[in-house]
C-alpha beads as a LAMMPS data file, in Angstrom:
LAMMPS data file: protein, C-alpha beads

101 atoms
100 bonds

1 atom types
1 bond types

-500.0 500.0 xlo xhi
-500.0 500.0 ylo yhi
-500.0 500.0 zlo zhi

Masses

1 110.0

Atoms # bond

1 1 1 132.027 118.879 375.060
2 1 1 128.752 118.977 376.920
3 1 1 128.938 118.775 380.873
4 1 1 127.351 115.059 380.721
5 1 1 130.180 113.976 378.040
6 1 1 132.722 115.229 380.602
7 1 1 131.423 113.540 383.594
8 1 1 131.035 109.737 381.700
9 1 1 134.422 110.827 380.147
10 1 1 136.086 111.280 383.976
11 1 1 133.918 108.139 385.145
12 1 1 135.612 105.809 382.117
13 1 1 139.123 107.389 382.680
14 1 1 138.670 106.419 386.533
15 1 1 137.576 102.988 385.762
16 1 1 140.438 102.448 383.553
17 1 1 143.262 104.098 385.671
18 1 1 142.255 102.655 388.609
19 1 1 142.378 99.235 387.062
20 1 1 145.791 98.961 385.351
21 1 1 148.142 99.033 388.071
22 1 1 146.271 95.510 388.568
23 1 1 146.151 94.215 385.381
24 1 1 149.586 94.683 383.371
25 1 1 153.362 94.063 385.327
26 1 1 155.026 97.149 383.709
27 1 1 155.916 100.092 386.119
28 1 1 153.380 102.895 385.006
29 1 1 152.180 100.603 381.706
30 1 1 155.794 101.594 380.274
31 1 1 158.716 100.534 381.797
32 1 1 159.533 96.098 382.333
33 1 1 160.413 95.509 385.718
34 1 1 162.825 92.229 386.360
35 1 1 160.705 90.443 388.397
36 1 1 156.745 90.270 389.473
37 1 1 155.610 93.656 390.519
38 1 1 154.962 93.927 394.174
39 1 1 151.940 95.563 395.942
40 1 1 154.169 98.673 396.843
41 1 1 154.292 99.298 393.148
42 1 1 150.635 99.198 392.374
43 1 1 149.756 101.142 395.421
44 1 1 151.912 103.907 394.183
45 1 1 150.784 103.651 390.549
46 1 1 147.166 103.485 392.145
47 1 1 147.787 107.359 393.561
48 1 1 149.608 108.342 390.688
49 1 1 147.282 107.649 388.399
50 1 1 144.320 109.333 390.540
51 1 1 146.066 112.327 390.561
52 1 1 146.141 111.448 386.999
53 1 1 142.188 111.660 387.131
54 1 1 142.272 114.719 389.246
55 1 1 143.790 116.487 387.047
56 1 1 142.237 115.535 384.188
57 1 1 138.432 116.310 386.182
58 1 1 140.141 119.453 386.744
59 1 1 140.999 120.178 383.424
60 1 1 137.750 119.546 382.021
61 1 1 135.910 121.655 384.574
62 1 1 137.685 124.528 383.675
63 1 1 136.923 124.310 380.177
64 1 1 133.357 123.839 380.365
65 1 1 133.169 126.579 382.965
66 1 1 134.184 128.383 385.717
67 1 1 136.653 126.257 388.033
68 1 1 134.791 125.495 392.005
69 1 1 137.280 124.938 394.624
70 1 1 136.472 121.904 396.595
71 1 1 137.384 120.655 400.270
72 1 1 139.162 117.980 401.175
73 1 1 135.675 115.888 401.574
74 1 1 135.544 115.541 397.878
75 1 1 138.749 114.228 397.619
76 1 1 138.088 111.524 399.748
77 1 1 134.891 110.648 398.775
78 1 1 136.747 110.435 394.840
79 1 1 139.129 108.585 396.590
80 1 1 136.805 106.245 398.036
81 1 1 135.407 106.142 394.775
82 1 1 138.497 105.316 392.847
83 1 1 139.644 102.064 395.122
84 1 1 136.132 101.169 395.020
85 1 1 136.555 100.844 390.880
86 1 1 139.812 99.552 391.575
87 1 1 138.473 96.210 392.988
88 1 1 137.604 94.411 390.011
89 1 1 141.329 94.801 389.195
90 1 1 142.796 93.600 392.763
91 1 1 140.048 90.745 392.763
92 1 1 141.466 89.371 389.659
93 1 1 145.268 90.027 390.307
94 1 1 144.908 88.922 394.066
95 1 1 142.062 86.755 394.779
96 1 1 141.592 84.540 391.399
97 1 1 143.446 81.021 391.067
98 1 1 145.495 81.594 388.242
99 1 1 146.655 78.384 386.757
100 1 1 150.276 77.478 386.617
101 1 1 151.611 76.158 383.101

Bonds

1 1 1 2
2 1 2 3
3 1 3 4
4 1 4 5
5 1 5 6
6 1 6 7
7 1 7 8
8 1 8 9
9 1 9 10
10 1 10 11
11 1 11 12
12 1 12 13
13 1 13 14
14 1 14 15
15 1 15 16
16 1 16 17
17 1 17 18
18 1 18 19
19 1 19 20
20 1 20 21
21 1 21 22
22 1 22 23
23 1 23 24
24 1 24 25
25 1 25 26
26 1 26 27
27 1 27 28
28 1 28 29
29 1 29 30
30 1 30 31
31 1 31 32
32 1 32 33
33 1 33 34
34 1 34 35
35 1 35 36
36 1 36 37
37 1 37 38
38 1 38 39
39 1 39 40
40 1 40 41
41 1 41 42
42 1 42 43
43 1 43 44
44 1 44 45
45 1 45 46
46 1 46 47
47 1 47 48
48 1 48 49
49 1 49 50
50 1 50 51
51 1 51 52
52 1 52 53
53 1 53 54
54 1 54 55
55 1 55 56
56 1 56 57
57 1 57 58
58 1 58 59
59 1 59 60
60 1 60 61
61 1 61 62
62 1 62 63
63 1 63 64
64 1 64 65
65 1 65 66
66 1 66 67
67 1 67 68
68 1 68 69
69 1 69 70
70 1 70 71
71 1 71 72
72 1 72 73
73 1 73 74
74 1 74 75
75 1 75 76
76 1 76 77
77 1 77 78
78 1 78 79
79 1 79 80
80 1 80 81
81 1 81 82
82 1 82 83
83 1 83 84
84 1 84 85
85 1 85 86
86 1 86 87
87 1 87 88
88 1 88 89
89 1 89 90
90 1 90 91
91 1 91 92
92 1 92 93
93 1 93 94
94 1 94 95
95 1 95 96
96 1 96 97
97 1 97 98
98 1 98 99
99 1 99 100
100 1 100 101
């Protein structure tokens, strides 16, 4: 896998983790829950699931090449990044009318 592949590849993985916590009510996408899943839950599927992406940039690094370290700015900035993708997800969960049958 090309370097290009592996960056659109991290970019769609991103989009999509940072989305589901949002979008189904199972704990992690596996597990029912009894009731409606609160914001707690999605906040800590929402880091899980970046560290999720983390490690899956950092595995794909290290195959293509050699591995750079990087400072805590580019963690935030991917951080930033990831809630940013995360807001179609929130808009839809938090801030659409859903209609009650």
């Amino acid at each position: 896998m090309d370097t290009a592949a592996s960056v659109w590849l991290v970019l769609a993985a991103a989009a999509v983790a940072a989305n589901l916590p949002f979008v189904n009510e199972r704990l992690f996408a596996v597990a029912p829950l009894r009731g409606p899943k609160h914001l707690g839950w999605r906040v800590l599927e929402l880091l899980v699931l970046f560290g999720g992406v983390i490690g899956l940039g950092v595995l794909l690094e290290s195959r293509i090449g050699q591995r750079h370290e990087q400072g805590w700015e580019f963690y935030a900035v991917f951080f930033c990044l990831f809630l940013t993708l995360a807001f179609p997800g929130f808009v839809w969960r938090y801030l659409r009318r859903h209609r009650h049958s």
